[in-house]
One Martini backbone bead per residue (centre of mass of N, CA, C, O) as a GRO file, in nm:
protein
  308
    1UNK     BB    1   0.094   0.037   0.025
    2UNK     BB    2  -0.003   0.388  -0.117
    3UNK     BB    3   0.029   0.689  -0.003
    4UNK     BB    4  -0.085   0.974  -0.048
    5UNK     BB    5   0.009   1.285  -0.019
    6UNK     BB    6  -0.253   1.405   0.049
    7UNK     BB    7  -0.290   1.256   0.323
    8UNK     BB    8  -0.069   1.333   0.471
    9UNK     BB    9  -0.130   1.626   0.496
   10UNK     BB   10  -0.387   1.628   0.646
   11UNK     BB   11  -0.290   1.481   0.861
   12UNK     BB   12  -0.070   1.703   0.945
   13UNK     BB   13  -0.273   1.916   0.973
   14UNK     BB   14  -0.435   1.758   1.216
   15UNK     BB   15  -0.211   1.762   1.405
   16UNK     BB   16  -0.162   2.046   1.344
   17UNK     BB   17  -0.455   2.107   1.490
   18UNK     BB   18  -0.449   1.978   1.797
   19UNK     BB   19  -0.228   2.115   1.932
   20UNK     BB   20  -0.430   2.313   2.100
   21UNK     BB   21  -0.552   2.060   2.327
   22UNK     BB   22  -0.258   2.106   2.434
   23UNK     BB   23  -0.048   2.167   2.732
   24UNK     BB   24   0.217   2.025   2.655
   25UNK     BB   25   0.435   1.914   2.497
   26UNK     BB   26   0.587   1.811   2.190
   27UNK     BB   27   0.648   1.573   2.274
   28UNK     BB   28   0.405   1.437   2.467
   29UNK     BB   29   0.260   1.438   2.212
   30UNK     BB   30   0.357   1.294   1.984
   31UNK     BB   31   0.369   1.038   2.204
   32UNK     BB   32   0.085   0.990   2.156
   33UNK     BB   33   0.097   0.903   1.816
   34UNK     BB   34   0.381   0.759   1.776
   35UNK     BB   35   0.622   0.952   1.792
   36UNK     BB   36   0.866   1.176   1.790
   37UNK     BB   37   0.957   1.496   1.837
   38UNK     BB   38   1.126   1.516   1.545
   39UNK     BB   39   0.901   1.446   1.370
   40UNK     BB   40   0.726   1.674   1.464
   41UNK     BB   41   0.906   1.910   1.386
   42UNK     BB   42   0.946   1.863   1.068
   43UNK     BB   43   0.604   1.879   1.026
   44UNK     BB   44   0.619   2.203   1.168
   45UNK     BB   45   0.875   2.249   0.953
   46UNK     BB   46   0.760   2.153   0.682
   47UNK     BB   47   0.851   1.908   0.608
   48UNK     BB   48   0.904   1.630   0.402
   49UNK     BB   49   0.706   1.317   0.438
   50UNK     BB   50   0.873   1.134   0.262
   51UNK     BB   51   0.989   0.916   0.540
   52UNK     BB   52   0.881   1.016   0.826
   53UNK     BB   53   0.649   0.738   0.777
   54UNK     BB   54   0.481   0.517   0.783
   55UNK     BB   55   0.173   0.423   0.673
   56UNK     BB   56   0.037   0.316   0.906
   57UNK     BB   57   0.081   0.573   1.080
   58UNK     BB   58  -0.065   0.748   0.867
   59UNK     BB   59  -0.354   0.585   0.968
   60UNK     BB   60  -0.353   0.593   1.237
   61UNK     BB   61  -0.361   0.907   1.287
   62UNK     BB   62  -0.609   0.965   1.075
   63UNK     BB   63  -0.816   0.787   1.250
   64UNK     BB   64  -0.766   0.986   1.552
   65UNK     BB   65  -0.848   1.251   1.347
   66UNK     BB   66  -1.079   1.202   1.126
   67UNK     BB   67  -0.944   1.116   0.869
   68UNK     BB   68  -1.045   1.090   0.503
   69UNK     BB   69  -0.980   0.915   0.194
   70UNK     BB   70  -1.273   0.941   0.147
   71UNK     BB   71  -1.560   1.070   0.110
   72UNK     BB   72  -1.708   0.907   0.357
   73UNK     BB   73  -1.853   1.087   0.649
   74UNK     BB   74  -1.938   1.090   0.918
   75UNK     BB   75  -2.172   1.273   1.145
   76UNK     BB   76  -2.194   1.441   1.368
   77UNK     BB   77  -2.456   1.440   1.671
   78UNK     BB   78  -2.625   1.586   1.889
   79UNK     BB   79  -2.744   1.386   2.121
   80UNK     BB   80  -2.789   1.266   2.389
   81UNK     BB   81  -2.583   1.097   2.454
   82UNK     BB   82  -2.370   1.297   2.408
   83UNK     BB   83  -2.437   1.474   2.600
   84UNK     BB   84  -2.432   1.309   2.859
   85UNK     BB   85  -2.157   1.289   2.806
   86UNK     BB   86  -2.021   1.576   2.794
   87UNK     BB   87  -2.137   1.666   3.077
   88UNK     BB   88  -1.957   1.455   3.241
   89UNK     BB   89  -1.666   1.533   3.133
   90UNK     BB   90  -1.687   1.816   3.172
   91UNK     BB   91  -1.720   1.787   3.524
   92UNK     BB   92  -1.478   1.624   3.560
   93UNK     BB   93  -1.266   1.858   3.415
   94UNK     BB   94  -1.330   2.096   3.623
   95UNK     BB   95  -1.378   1.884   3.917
   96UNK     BB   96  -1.214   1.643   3.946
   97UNK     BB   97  -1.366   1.387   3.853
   98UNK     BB   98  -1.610   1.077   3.876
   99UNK     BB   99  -1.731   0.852   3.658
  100UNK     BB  100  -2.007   0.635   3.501
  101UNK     BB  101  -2.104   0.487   3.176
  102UNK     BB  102  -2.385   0.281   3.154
  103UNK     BB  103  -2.492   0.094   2.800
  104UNK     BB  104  -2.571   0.048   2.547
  105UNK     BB  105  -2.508  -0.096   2.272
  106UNK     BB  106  -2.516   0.151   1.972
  107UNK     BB  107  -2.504   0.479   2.058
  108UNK     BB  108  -2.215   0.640   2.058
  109UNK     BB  109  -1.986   0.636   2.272
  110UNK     BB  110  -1.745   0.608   2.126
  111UNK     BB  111  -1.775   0.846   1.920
  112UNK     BB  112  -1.786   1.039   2.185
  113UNK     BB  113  -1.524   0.994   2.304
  114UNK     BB  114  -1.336   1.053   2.034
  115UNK     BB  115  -1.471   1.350   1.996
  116UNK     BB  116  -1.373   1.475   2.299
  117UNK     BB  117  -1.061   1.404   2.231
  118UNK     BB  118  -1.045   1.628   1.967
  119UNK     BB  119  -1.220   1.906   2.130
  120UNK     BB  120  -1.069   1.875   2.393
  121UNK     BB  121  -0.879   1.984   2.644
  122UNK     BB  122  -0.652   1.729   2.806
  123UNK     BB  123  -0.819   1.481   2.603
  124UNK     BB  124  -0.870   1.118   2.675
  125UNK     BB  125  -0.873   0.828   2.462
  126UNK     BB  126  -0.912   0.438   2.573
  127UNK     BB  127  -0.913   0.130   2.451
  128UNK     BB  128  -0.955  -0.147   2.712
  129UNK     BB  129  -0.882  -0.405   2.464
  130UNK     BB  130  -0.588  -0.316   2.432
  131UNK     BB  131  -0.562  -0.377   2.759
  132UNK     BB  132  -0.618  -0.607   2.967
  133UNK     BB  133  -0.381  -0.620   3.139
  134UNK     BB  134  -0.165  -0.453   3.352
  135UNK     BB  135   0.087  -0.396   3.164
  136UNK     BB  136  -0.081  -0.310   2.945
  137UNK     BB  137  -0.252  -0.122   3.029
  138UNK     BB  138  -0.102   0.104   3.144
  139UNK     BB  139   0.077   0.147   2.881
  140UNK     BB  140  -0.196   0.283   2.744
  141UNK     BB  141  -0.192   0.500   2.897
  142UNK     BB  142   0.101   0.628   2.839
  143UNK     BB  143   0.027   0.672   2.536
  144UNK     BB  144  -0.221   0.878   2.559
  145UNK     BB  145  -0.066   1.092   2.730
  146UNK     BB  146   0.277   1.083   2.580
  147UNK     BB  147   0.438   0.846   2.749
  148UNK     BB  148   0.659   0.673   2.852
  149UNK     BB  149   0.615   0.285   2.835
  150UNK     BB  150   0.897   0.202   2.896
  151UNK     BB  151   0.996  -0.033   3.111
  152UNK     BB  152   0.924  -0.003   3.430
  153UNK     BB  153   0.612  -0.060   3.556
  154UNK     BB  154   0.662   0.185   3.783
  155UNK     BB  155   0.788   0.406   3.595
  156UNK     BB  156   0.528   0.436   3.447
  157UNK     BB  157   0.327   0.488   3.651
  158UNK     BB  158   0.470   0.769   3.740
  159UNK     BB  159   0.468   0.913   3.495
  160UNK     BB  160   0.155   0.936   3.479
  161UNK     BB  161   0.105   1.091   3.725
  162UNK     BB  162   0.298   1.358   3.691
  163UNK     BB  163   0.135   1.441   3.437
  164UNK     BB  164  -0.159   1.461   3.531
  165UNK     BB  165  -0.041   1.647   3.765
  166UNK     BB  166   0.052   1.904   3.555
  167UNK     BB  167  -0.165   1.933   3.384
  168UNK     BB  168  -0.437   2.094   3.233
  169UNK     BB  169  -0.714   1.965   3.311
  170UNK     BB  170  -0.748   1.650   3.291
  171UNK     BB  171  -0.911   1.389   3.106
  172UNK     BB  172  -1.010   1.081   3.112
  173UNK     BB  173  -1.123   0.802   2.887
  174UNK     BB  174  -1.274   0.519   2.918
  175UNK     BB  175  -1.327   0.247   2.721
  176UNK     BB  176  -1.417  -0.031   2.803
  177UNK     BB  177  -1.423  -0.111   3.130
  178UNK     BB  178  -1.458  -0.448   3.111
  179UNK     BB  179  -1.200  -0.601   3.026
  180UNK     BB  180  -1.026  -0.548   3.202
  181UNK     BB  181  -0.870  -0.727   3.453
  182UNK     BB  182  -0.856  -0.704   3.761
  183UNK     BB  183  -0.571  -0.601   3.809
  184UNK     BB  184  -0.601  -0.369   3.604
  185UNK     BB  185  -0.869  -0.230   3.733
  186UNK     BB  186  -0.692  -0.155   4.013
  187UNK     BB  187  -0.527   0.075   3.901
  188UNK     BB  188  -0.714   0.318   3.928
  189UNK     BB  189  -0.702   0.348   4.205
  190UNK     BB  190  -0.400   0.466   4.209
  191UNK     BB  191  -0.443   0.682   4.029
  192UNK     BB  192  -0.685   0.830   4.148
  193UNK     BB  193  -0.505   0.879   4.432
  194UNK     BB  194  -0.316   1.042   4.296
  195UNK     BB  195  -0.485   1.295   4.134
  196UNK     BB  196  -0.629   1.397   4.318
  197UNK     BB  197  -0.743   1.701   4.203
  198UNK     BB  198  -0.586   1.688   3.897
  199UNK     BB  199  -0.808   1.456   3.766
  200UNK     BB  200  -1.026   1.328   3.542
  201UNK     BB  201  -1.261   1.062   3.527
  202UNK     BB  202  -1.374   0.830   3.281
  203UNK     BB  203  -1.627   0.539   3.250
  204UNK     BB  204  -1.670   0.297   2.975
  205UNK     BB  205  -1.999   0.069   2.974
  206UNK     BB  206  -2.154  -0.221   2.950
  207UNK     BB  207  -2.281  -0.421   3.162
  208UNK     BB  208  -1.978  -0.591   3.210
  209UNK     BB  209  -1.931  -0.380   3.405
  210UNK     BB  210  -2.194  -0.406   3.595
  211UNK     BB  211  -2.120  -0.685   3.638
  212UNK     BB  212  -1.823  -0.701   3.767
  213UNK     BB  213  -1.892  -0.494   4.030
  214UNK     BB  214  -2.124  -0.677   4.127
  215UNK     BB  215  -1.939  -0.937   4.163
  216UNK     BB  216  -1.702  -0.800   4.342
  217UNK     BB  217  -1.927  -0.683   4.600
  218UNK     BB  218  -2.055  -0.978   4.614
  219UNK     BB  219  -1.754  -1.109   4.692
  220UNK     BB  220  -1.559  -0.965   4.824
  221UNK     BB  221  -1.370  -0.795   4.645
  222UNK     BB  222  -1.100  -0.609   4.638
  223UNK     BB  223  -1.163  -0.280   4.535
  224UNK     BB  224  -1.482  -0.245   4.437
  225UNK     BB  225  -1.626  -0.043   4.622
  226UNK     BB  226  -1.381   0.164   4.579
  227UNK     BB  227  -1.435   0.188   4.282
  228UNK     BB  228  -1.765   0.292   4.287
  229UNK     BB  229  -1.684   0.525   4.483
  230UNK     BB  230  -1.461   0.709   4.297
  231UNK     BB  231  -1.731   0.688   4.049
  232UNK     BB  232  -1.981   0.796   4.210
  233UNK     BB  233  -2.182   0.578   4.306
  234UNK     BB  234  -2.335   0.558   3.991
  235UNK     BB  235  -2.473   0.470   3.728
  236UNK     BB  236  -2.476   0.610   3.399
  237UNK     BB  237  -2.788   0.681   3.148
  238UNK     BB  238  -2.985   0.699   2.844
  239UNK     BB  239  -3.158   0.444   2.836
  240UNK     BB  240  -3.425   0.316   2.839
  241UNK     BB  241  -3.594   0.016   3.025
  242UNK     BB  242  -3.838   0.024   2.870
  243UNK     BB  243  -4.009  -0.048   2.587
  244UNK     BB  244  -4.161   0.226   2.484
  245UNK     BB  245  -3.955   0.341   2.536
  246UNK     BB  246  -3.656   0.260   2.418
  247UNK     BB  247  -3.790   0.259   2.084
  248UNK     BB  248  -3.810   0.589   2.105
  249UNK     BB  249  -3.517   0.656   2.173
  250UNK     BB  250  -3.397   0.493   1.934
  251UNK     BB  251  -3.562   0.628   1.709
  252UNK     BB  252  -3.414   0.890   1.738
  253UNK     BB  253  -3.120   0.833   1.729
  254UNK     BB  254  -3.141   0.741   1.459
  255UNK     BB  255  -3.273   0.945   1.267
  256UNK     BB  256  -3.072   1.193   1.337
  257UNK     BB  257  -2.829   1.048   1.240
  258UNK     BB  258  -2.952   0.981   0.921
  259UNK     BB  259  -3.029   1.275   0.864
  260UNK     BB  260  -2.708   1.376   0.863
  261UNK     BB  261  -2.620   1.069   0.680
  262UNK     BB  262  -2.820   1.118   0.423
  263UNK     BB  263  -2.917   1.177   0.117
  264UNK     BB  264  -3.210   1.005   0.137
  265UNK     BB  265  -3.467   1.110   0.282
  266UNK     BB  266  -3.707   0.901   0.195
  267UNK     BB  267  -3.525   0.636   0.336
  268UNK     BB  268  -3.522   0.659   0.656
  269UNK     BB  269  -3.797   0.507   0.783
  270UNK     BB  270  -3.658   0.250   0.643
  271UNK     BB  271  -3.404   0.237   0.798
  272UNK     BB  272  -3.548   0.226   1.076
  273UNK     BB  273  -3.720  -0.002   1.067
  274UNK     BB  274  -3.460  -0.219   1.003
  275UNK     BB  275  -3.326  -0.162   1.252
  276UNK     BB  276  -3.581  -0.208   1.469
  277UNK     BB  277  -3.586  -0.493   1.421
  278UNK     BB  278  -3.639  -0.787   1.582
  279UNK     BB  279  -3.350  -1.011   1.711
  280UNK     BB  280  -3.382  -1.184   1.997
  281UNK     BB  281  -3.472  -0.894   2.196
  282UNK     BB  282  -3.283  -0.704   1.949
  283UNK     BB  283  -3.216  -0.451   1.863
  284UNK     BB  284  -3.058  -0.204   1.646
  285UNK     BB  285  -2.808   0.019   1.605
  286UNK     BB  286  -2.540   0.261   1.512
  287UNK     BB  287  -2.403  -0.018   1.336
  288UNK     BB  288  -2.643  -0.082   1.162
  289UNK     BB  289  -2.741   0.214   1.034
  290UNK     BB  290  -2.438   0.270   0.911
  291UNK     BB  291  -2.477   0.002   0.708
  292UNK     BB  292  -2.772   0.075   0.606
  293UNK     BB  293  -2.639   0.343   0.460
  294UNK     BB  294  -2.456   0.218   0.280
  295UNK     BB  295  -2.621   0.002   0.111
  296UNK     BB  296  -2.797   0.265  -0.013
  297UNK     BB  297  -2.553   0.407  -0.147
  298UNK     BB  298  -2.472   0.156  -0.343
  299UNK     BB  299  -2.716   0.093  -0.451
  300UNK     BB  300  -2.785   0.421  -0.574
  301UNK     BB  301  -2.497   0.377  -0.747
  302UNK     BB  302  -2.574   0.152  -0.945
  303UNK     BB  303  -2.863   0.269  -1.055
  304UNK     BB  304  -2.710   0.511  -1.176
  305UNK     BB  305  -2.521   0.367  -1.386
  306UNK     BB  306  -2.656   0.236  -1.544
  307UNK     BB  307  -2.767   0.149  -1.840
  308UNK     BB  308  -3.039   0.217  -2.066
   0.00000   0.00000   0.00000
């Protein structure tokens, strides 16, 4: 794969213009995107991209500031979900204080958590299925708010309290925080322990995260208790759990955001229909519904190139 020169330019742009949401230095910012200073400030002074960086890396980087290759670009949509989740993370922010957002799947968690840490300032979001394990966790944290990541696991966790403690009001938000097994979720304690009052902590997940702390806490398994008190003792959430409420805020969220990325705007009834369709006690969510937008996307450029 060669990624063409423009695209390159593109993700550089959005590179230098995201460092504006950043208040540490230019190696640490450097170091979220894993390059290094040396690379970041070539790219700062103009110098020439072929060869700064392999090819996966600007695509890495491109994909975590929403650079797209192609055409087709999701539309973020202020929903509730949406709101729900930045007046959270945003109260986190101001009041270095720490929530819990347990939600139903295919809502747009992720979506907001990455949308609100490409827009707020010293707003970290990472997906903890990508490190499950303690030292893993641990060094994806670090790399996340870009510092470095190798060496002894206490010098890494020294690093990241450090740097939490140095910046200007940050807050993570951790996405999946049910994945991480029991020793790597139990980091958050000496974390949230070490920054209290100087960094906001928001986490995010489905059912399995508030299954995990409620069978830690009814197993009086160490930890879980201090756990859901340091995250405000208390799952917040947006979607309603009655059928009829449930179907009816499902159906305005799917929606919203099909009317503002579906360009047939006469297709959008059918595609609602389509996506909260039951399918085993389960209807499909926004993960579901930018699916069957893409498939009416293409189904309406064969018909449109047709030869009469």
């Amino acid at each position: 794969m060669t990624l063409p020169n423009e695209f390159k330019t593109q993700v550089a742009a959005a590179l230098l213009a995201q460092r504006a949401n950043y208040t540490g230095t230019d190696e640490r910012y450097a170091g979220q995107y894993g390059i290094s200073g040396s690379v970041y400030s070539q790219i700062k002074n103009g110098k020439a991209l072929d060869g700064l960086l392999r090819d996966a890396q600007w695509m890495e980087i491109g994909q975590r500031l929403n650079v797209s290759r192609g055409e087709r670009k999701w539309t973020m949509v202020a929903t509730e979900v949406f709101r729900k989740i930045e007046a959270g993370v945003v109260f986190c922010q101001r009041h270095q204080r720490s929530m819990l957002y347990v939600d139903d799947c295919g809502i747009g968690k992720t979506f907001s958590g990455k949308y609100l840490a490409r827009t707020l300032t010293n707003c970290f979001w990472l997906d903890a299925r990508q490190g499950t394990t303690k030292q893993a966790f641990v060094r994806l944290i670090a790399r996340t708010i870009g510092v470095d990541a190798g060496g002894r696991l206490l010098d890494v966790k020294e690093r990241i309290k450090y740097a939490l403690r140095t910046l200007q009001n940050p807050v993570v938000i951790i996405d999946e925080a049910g994945a991480p097994a029991y020793e790597a979720l139990m980091e958050l304690l000496e974390f949230w322990n070490a920054t209290e009052g100087a960094c906001g902590w928001y986490l995010m997940g489905a059912d399995g995260l508030r299954d995990k702390i409620k069978r830690g806490i009814d197993g009086h398994k160490v930890g879980f208790a201090e756990l859901l008190s340091r995250f405000g003792d208390r799952y917040n959430s947006s979607v309603p759990t009655t059928g009829q409420e449930r179907l009816a805020f499902m159906q305005k969220l799917i929606t919203d955001v099909l009317t503002a990325n579906v360009a047939d705007k006469k297709a959008i009834p059918g595609l609602v229909k389509r996506c909260l369709a039951n399918d085993g006690n389960r209807i499909g969510g926004l993960r579901r519904a930018e699916t069957l937008a893409i498939m009416h996307a293409e189904t309406k450029a064969t018909e449109t190139t047709k030869p009469l």
